[in-house]
C-alpha positions as CSV (number, residue, x, y, z in Angstrom):
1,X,67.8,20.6,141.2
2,X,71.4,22.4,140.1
3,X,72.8,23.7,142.9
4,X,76.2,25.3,142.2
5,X,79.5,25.0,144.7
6,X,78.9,27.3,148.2
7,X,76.0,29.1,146.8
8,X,74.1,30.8,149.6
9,X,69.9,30.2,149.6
10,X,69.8,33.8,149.5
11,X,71.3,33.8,145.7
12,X,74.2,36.0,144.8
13,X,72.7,39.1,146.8
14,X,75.2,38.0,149.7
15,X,78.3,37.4,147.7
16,X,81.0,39.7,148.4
17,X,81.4,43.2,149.7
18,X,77.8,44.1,149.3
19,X,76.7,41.0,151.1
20,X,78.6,41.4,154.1
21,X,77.1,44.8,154.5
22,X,73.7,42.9,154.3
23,X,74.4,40.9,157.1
24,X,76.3,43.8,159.3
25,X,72.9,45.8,158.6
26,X,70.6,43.2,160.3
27,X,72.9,41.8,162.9
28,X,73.1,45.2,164.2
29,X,69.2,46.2,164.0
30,X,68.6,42.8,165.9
31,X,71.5,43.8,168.2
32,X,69.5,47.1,168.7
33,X,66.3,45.9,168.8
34,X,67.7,42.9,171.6
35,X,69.2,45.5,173.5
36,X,66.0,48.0,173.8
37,X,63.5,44.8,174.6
38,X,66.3,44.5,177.5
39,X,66.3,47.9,178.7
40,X,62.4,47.9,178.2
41,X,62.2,44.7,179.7
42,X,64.2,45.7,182.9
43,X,62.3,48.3,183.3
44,X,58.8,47.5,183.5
45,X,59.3,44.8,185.8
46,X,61.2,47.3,188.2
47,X,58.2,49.7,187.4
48,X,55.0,47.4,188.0
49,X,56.3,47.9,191.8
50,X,55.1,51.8,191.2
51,X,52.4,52.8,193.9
52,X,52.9,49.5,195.8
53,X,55.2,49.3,199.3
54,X,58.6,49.3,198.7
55,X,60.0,45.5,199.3
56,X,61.7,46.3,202.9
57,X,65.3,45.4,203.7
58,X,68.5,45.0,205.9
59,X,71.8,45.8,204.3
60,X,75.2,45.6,205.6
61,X,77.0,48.8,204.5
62,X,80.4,49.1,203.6
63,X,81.5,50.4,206.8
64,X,79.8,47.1,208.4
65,X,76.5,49.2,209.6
66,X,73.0,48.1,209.0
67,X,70.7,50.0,206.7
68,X,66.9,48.9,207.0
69,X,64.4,50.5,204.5
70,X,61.8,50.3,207.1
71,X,64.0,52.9,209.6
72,X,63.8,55.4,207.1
73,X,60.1,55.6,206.2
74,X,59.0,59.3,206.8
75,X,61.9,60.0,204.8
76,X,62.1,60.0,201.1
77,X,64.6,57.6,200.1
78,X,66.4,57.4,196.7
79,X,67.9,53.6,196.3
80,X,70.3,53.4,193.8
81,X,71.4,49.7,192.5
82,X,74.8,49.7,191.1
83,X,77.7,47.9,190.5
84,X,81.4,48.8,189.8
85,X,82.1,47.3,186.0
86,X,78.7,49.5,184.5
87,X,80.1,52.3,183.0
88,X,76.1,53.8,183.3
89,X,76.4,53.3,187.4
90,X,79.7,54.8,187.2
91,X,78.3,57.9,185.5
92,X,75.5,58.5,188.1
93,X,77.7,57.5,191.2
94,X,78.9,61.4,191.0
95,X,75.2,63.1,191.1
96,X,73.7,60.3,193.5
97,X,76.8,61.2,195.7
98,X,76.6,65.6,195.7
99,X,72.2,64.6,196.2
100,X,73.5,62.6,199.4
101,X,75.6,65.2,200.9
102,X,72.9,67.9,200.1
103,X,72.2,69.1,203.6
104,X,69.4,71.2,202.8
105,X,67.8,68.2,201.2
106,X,68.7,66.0,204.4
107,X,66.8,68.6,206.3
108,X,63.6,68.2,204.2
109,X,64.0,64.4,204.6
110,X,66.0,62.8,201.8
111,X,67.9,60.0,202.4
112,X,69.9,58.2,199.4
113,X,71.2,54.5,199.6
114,X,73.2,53.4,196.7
115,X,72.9,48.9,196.5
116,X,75.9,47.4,195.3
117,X,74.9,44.6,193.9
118,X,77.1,41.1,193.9
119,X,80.1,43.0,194.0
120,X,82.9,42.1,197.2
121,X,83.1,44.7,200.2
122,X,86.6,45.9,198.5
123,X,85.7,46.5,195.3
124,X,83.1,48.9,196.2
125,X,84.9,50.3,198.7
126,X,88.0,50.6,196.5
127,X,85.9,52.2,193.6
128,X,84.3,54.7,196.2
129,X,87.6,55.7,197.8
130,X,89.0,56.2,194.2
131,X,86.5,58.2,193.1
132,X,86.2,60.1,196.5
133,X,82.7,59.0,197.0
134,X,81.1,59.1,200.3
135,X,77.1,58.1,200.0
136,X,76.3,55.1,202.2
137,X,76.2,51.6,200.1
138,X,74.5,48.9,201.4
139,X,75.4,45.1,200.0
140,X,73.3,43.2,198.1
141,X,75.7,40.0,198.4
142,X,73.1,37.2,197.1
143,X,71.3,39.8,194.3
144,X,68.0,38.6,196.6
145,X,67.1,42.6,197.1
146,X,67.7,42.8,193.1
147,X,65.1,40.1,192.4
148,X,62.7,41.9,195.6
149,X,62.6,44.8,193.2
150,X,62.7,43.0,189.9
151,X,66.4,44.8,189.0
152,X,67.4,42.9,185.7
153,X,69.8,45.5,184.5
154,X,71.7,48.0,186.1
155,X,71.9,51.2,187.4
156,X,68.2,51.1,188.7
157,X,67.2,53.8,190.4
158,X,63.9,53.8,192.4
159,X,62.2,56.7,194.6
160,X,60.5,55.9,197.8
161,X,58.1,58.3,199.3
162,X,57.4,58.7,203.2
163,X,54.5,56.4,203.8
164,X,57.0,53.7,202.4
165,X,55.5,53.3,198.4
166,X,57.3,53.6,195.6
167,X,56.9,56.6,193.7
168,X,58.7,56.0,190.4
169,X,61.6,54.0,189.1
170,X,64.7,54.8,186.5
171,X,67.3,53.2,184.3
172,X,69.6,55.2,182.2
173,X,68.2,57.0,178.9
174,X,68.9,55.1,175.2
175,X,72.2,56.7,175.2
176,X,73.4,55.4,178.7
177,X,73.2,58.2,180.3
178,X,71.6,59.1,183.8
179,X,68.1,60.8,184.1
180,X,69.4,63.5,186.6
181,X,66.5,65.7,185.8
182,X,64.0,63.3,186.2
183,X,65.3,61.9,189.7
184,X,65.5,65.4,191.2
185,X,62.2,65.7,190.1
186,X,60.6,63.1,191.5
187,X,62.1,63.9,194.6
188,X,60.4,66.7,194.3
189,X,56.9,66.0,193.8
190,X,57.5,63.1,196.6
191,X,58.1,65.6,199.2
192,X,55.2,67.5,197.8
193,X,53.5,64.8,197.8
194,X,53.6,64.8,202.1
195,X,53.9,68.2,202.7
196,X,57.4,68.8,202.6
């Protein structure tokens, strides 16, 4: 066999210019690909909890209250999981926040809990102070509320209805960002769902 000096298996087709733009082209459909499988991934495990009782919990908040799932059932409840350095959380923060404060939606029985998850009491409550945030945040410390609900990426948003089941769950669109929309609703057809 004649092999010559640093020839590639591949034959001159990766030599040079054209050959790096070979390799660029598949590393970043395989990067794409990776990513999606993640999102995907992430996803349906959070999702395979639809129509089954939302896994309960007690939080520590920021303000060093406890928030326990199972005192809010007759209520919908949006749970938000989060943490400071996603730029996607970041993003929904805003919305999840104004939904929060909505008092006509508080009257009809909304109540949103955003889950900072891993993160240290002061970064969360720096970031929220920054931004002028005010929604409660409850701390998922050890990331076990994350695994409860199968969270393997973040933001994760998931929708609880009154009886205590979860109705549906989201994670930001291809593009990263938030499924406004689709959250509002879902919160919708939850309080339609039990009359209100």
């Amino acid at each position: 066999m004649n092999l010559k000096k640093n020839a590639l298996p591949f034959g001159s087709r990766l030599n040079g210019i054209g050959g790096l733009r070979i390799v660029r082209f598949y590393l970043g459909l395989f990067s794409g690909l990776l990513a999606a499988s993640c999102a995907s991934l992430a996803l349906s495990d959070a999702s395979s909890l639809i129509g089954k009782p939302a896994p309960d919990f007690s939080l520590k908040t920021l303000d060093d209250r406890q928030v326990k799932l199972s005192d809010l059932k007759g209520n919908v409840v949006v749970l938000d999981f989060w943490a400071t350095w996603c730029p996607s959380c970041r993003e929904s923060l805003p919305w999840l926040d104004k939904m929060s404060g909505d008092e006509s939606l508080a009257d009809r029985g909304l109540r949103v809990v955003a889950i900072d998850c891993g993160e240290s009491k002061e970064t969360a409550k720096g970031y929220l102070e920054k931004n002028n945030l005010s929604l409660p945040v409850g701390r998922d410390e050890d990331g076990a509320l994350g695994n409860a609900y199968r969270i393997h990426s973040l933001p994760v948003t998931v929708v609880v209805g009154r009886d205590g089941s979860i109705r549906n769950v989201f994670s930001p669109l291809a593009d990263g960002s938030a499924n406004e929309a689709e959250v509002e609703s879902a919160v919708e057809r939850a309080f339609a769902e039990s009359g209100g």
